[in-house]
DRENLUMMAR-404195 format. One record per residue (C-alpha): x negated, y negated, z negated; residue in three letters. Coordinates in steps of 0.02 Angstrom, whole numbers, padded with zeros to 5 digits, always signed. Layout:
<nodes>
XYZALA ...
</nodes>
This chain:
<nodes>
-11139-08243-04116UNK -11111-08395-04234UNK -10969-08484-04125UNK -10892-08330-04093UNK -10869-08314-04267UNK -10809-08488-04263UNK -10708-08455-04132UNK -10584-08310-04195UNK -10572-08416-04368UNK -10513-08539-04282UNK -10397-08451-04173UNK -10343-08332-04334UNK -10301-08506-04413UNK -10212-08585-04268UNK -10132-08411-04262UNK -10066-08433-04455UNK -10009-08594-04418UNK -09898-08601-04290UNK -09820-08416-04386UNK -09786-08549-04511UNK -09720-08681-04421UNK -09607-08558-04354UNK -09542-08471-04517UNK -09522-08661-04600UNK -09415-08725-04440UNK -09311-08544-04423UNK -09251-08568-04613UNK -09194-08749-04552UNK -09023-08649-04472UNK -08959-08555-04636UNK -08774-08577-04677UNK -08755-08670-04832UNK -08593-08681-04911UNK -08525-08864-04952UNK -08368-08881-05070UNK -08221-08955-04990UNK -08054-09025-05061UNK -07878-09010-05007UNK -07703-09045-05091UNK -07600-08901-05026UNK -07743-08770-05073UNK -07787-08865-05260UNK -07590-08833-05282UNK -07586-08635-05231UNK -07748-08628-05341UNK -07676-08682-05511UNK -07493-08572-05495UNK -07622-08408-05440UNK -07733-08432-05584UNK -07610-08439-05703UNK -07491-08309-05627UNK -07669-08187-05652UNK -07701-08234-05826UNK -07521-08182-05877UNK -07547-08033-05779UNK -07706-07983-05899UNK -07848-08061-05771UNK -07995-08165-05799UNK -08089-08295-05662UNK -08262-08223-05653UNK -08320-08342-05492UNK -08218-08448-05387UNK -08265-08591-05257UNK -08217-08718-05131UNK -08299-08675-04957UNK -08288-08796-04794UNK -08280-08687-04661UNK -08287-08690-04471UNK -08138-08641-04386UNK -08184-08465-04298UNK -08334-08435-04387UNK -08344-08319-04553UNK -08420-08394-04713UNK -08496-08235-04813UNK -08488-08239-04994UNK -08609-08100-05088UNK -08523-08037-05272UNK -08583-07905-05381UNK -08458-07800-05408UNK -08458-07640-05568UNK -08387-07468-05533UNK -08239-07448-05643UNK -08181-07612-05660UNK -08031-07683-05573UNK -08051-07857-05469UNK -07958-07950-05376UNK -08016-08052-05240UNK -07928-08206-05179UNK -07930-08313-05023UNK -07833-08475-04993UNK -07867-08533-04799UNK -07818-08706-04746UNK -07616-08696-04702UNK -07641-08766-04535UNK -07754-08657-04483UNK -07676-08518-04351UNK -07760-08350-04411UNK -07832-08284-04581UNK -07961-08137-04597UNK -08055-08066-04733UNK -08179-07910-04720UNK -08279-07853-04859UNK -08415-07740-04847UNK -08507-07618-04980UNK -08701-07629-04997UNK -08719-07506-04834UNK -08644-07641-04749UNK -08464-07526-04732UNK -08325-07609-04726UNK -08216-07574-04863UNK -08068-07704-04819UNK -07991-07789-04700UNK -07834-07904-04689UNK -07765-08018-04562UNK -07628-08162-04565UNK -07567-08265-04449UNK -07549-08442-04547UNK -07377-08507-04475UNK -07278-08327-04520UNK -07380-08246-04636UNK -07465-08388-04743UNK -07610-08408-04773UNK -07666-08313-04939UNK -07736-08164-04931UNK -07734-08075-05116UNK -07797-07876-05143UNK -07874-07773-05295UNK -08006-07675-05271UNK -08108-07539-05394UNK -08283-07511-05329UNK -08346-07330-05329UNK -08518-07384-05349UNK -08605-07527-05479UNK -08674-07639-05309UNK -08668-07801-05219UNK -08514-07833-05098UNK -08501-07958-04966UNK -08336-08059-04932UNK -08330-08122-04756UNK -08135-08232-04723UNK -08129-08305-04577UNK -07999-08448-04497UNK -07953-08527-04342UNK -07885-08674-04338UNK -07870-08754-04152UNK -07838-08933-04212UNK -07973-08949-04307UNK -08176-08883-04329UNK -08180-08909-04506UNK -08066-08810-04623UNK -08066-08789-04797UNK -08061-08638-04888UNK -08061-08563-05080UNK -08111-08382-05151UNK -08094-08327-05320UNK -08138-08155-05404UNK -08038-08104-05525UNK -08076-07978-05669UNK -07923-07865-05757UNK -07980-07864-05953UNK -07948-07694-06030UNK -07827-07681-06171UNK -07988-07623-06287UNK -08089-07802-06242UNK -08033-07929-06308UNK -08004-08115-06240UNK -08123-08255-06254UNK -08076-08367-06395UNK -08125-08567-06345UNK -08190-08642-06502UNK -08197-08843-06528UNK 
</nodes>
């Protein structure tokens, strides 16, 4: 009676093991996003900011993504119900095709836009007022058949109502 004992304890902890082993290598193939740096884009970035902030919008979040061409790169946001954002993706300009999708919390899609890069550009700029206070997801996608890597940059942008008022930088 002893070893059997021994036995399932042993095969219980063998058990919990290898589940472990198995969780630990799984997590080993998450996307991570890596920052990535190119002239055209850094040059697009600076005339859109400041075309928004004379248009009465603040930058809330923005970031450089490398991407692989044909695969999307999701981006999770909070967004509040009332306010007015704008979201903002630059693609690489050699890249073929641009596509963004963004989906509510119920996984809905609430947006979708494609460009083809050589005709169309390869911006892809829209508001959007949430109905509901909840987390959004931002998928853009490119293809680019030249190369795998691509680079990429989001921002979310805020419209300040007339009643706030604007951040005053101090020394």
């Amino acid at each position: 009676m002893q070893t059997f004992k021994i036995r399932t304890r042993m095969k219980n902890l063998i058990f919990i093991l290898l589940a472990f082993i198995s969780i630990h290598s799984s997590a080993q193939d998450v996307i991570h996003s890596r920052s990535c740096s190119n002239t055209t884009i850094s040059s697009q970035i600076d005339s859109l900011k400041k075309s928004f902030a004379q248009n009465g919008f603040v930058l809330l979040k923005e970031a450089s993504i490398a991407m692989e061409s044909e695969y999307e790169m999701p981006v999770v946001v909070p967004l509040n119900e009332g306010n007015w954002y704008q979201i903002v993706f630059i693609g690489d300009p050699s890249s073929k095709l641009h596509e963004v999708r963004m989906f509510d919390y119920d996984e809905k899609q609430v947006y979708y836009q494609k460009l083809y890069g050589y005709s169309q550009g390869n911006i892809i700029s829209y508001d959007f007022q949430p109905n509901h206070t909840e987390w959004h997801m931002i998928k853009p996608v490119q293809v680019n058949k030249d190369k795998k890597d691509c680079c990429g940059y989001i921002m979310l942008l805020k419209k300040v109502k007339e009643s706030e008022p604007l951040a005053v930088l101090s020394k």
